[in-house]
C-alpha positions in Angstrom: 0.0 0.0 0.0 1.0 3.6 -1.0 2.4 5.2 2.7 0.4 8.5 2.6 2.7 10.0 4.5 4.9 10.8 1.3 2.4 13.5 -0.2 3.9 16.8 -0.2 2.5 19.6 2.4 0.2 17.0 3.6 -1.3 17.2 7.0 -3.8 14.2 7.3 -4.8 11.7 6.1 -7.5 8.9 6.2 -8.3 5.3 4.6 -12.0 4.8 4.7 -13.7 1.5 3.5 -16.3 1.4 1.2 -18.9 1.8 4.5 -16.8 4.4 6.3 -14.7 2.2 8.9 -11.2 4.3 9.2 -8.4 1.5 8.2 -5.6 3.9 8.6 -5.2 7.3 9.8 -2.3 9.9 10.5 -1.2 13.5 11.2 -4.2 16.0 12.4 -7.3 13.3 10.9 -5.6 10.5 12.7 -8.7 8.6 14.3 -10.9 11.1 13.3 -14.2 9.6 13.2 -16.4 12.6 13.0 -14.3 13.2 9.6 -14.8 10.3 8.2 -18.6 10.3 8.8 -19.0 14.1 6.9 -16.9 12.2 3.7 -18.9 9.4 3.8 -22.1 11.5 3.8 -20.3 13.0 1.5 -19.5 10.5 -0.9 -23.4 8.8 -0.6 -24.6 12.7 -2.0 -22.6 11.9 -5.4 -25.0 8.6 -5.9 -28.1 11.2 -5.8 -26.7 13.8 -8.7 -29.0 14.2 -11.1 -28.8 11.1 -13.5 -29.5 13.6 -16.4 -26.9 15.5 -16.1 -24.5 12.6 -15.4 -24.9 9.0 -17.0 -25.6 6.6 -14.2 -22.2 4.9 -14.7 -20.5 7.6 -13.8 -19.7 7.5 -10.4 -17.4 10.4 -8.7 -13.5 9.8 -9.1 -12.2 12.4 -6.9 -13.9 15.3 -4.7 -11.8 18.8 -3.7 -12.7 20.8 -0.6 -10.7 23.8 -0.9 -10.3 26.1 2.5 -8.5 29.3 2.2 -5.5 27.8 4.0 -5.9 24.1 3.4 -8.0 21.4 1.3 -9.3 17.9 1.2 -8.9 15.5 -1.8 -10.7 12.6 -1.7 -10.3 9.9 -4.0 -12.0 6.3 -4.7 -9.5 4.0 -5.5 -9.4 -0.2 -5.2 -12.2 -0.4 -3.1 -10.9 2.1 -0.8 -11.8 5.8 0.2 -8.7 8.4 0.2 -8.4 11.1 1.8 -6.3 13.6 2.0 -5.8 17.0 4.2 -3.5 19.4 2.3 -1.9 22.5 3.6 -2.2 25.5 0.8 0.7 27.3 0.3 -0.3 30.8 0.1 0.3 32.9 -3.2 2.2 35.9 -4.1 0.9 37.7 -7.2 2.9 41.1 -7.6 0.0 42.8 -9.0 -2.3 42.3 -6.1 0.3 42.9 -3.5 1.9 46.3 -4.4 0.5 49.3 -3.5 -1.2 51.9 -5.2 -0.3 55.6 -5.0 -2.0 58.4 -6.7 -0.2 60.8 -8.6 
């Protein structure tokens, strides 16, 4: 199994089964149950999208939950929920952080 530990500015992380039981945990979502029951309730939300806007085949392949200062990625693979807590770096864009002076 991939050690989730390796993901770069990673903060958490959770293993979820395809009912919610945690199977591994770490960092700040380590045995975070409460967590993992708002993903799971999130994850059952995707089964009632709107079948005509999305085949019924389709089921969801990854889910971002992006926070000012950090996100969540969850992903369905083998069998298995993924989860991920992600610090966000924060951005310098030149333009927005100079200041202005009238002339």
């Amino acid at each position: 199994m991939l050690s989730m530990e390796r993901f770069p500015d990673q903060i958490g992380y959770l293993v979820l089964t395809e009912d919610g039981a945690v199977l591994t945990s770490g960092g700040e979502l380590e045995n975070d149950e409460r967590m993992a029951n708002i993903i799971m309730n999130l994850v059952s939300l995707t089964d009632k999208i709107d079948s005509k806007a999305f085949s019924s085949n389709e089921g969801f392949e990854n889910i971002s939950i992006v926070y000012d200062d950090h996100c969540y990625i969850i992903c369905l693979s083998n069998k298995k929920i993924h989860v991920i807590k992600k610090k966000l770096l924060p951005t310098s864009n030149s333009a927005t952080n100079q200041s202005l002076i009238d002339i």
